[in-house]
N, C-alpha and C positions, 0 to 999 in steps of 0.2 A: 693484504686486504684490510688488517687491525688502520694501518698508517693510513690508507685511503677514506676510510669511514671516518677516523678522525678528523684530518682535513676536509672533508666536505662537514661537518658538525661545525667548523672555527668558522668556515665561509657562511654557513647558515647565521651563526649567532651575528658575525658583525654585520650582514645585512638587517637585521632585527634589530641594532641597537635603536631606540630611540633617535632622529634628529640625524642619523648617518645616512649616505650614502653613496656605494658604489660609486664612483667617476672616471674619467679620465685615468687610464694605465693604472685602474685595479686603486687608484688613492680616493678615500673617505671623502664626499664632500659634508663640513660638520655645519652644524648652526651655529650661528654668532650669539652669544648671549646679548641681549638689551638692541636687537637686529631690529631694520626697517626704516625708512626713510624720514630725519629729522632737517633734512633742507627743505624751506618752503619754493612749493612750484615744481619741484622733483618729482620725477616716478621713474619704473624700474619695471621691469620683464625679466625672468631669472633664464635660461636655456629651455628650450623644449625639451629636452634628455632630462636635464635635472628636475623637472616637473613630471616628467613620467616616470621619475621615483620616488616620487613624494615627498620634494623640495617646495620650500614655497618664497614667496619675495623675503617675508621677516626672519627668515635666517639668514640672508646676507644683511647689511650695515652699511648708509648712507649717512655720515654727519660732515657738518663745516665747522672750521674753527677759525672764524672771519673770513677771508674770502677764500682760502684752502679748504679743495674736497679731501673726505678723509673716508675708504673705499676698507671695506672688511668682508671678505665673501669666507665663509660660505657657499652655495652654488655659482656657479657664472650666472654673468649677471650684466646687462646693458642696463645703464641710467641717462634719464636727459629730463630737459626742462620742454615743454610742449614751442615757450614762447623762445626759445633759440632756433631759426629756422636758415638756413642757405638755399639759395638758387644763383642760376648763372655760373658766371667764373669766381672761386670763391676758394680761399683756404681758411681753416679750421684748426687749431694748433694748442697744446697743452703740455704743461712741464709732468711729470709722470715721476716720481721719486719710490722706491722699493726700501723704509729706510732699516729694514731686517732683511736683506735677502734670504729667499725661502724659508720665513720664519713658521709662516704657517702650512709646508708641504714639503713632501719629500723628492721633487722635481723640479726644476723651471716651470714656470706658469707667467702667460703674457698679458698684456693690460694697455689701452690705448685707445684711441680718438673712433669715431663712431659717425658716420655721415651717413646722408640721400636715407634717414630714418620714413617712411611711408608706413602707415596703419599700425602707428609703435601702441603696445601695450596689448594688440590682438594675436588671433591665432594667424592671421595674414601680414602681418610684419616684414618689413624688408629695410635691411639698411649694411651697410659694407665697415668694417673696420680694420684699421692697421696696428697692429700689434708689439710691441717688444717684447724682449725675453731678459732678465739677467745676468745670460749667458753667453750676449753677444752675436742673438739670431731675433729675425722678426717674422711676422706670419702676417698675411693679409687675406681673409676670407669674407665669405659676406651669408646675410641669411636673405632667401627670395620666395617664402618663407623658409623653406629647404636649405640648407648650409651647404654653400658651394665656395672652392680653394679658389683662388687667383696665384698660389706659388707655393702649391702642395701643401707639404706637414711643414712648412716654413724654411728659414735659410740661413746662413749665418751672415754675417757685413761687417767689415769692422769700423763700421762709421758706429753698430753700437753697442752702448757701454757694457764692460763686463763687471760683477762685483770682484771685488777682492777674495772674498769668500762668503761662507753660509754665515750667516748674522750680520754684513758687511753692509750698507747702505750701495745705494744705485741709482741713477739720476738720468732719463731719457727724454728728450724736447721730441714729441710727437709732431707732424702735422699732414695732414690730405690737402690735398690741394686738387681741385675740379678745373679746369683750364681747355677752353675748346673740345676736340676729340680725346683729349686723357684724362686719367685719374693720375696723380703720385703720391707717393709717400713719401716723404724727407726724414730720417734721425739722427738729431742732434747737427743739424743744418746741410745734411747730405744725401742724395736722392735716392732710395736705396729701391726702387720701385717705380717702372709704370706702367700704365694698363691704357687698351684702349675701350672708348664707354660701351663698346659695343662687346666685350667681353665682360661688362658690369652691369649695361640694362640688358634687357630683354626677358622672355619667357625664361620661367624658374631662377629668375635675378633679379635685380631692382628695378620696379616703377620705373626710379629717375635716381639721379644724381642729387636733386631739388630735393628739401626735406629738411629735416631735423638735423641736430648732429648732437653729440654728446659722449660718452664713455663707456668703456666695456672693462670687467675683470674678467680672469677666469676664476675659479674655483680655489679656495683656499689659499688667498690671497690678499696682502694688504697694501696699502700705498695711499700714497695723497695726489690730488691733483690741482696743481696753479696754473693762473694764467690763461684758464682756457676762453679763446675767441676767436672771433669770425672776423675775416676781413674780403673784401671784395676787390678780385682781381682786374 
């Protein structure tokens, strides 16, 4: 009974810390010191879970250092620029580099390209993203506002990159691709995914395809991002 009332005391206090909290598989999301968006034209949505624990955007960390994003969560977090938008046939594509693996988490955590963005920055938000791991799995889910899977808790490929190890650098070429009836996902130039749009629009999914596009972390995580753009298919 002593051991039980203890542990429920250790789980009370880390919830309490200041700037912490709860996330994903029981790990701490923290606040980034000197957090918040210093790219001009940028803005930023943190997760709805993370805001219903009283997370806010300035705990994660948006800077460039020329034309490299350099991405510090903090809570998860989708970033874009309003005036990047796609329609039609159209890929999206971004270098995604991890250069600590799991430096700031005690798991895998995914990070990656962000399209068909509708009503971004509200509680009516909708946009689909594809993900890597640096473990050698990727995830493709989307928010319609509600967070719905396209390939469950994600998968493994070995199209992508594993690190070495914890502190080891990791390097994945994101990209979406919108093309007639499908969505794909390509990493590091290999298809590793595709959907059809009728499994990505509709009730409790996206608007459309058409939209914004932009970047996603998750949660206590860091990385940079080059390269990212639109090209029309």
């Amino acid at each position: 009974m002593r051991r039980a009332h203890y542990a429920a005391l250790v789980v009370a206090a880390v919830v309490l810390v200041p700037g912490m909290t709860l996330a994903q598989g029981g790990e701490v999301s923290r606040a980034v010191a000197g957090g918040g968006i210093t790219v001009p034209g940028w803005m930023g949505r943190i997760d709805p879970n993370e805001a219903s624990r009283g997370q806010v955007l300035a705990n994660s960390k948006l800077s460039a250092e020329g034309a490299v994003l350099h991405v510090t969560t903090g809570p998860a977090v989708a970033y874009w620029n309003p005036a990047n938008k796609a329609t039609g046939n159209y890929t999206v594509k971004a270098t995604f580099t991890e250069p600590k693996y799991q430096n700031l988490n005690d798991h895998p955590h995914p990070y990656g390209i962000v399209i068909g963005g509708n009503d971004m920055g509200t509680d009516q938000q909708s946009y689909l993203y594809c993900a890597a791991y640096g473990n050698g799995s990727f995830i493709v889910r989307g928010f319609g506002p509600q967070p719905f899977k396209l390939n469950g808790g994600g998968e493994a490929n070995s199209a992508v990159h594993k690190a070495a190890g914890k502190g080891e650098p990791v390097t994945q070429e994101i990209a979406v691709s919108v093309k007639g009836d499908k969505v794909t996902c390509a990493i590091n130039g290999t298809v590793v995914g595709t959907y059809d749009k009728s499994a990505v629009v509709g009730a409790g999914k996206l608007k459309s395809t058409d939209g914004v596009y932009g970047i996603r972390f998750s949660h206590n995580t860091e990385g940079t991002v080059s390269g990212l753009t639109m090209t029309k298919q």
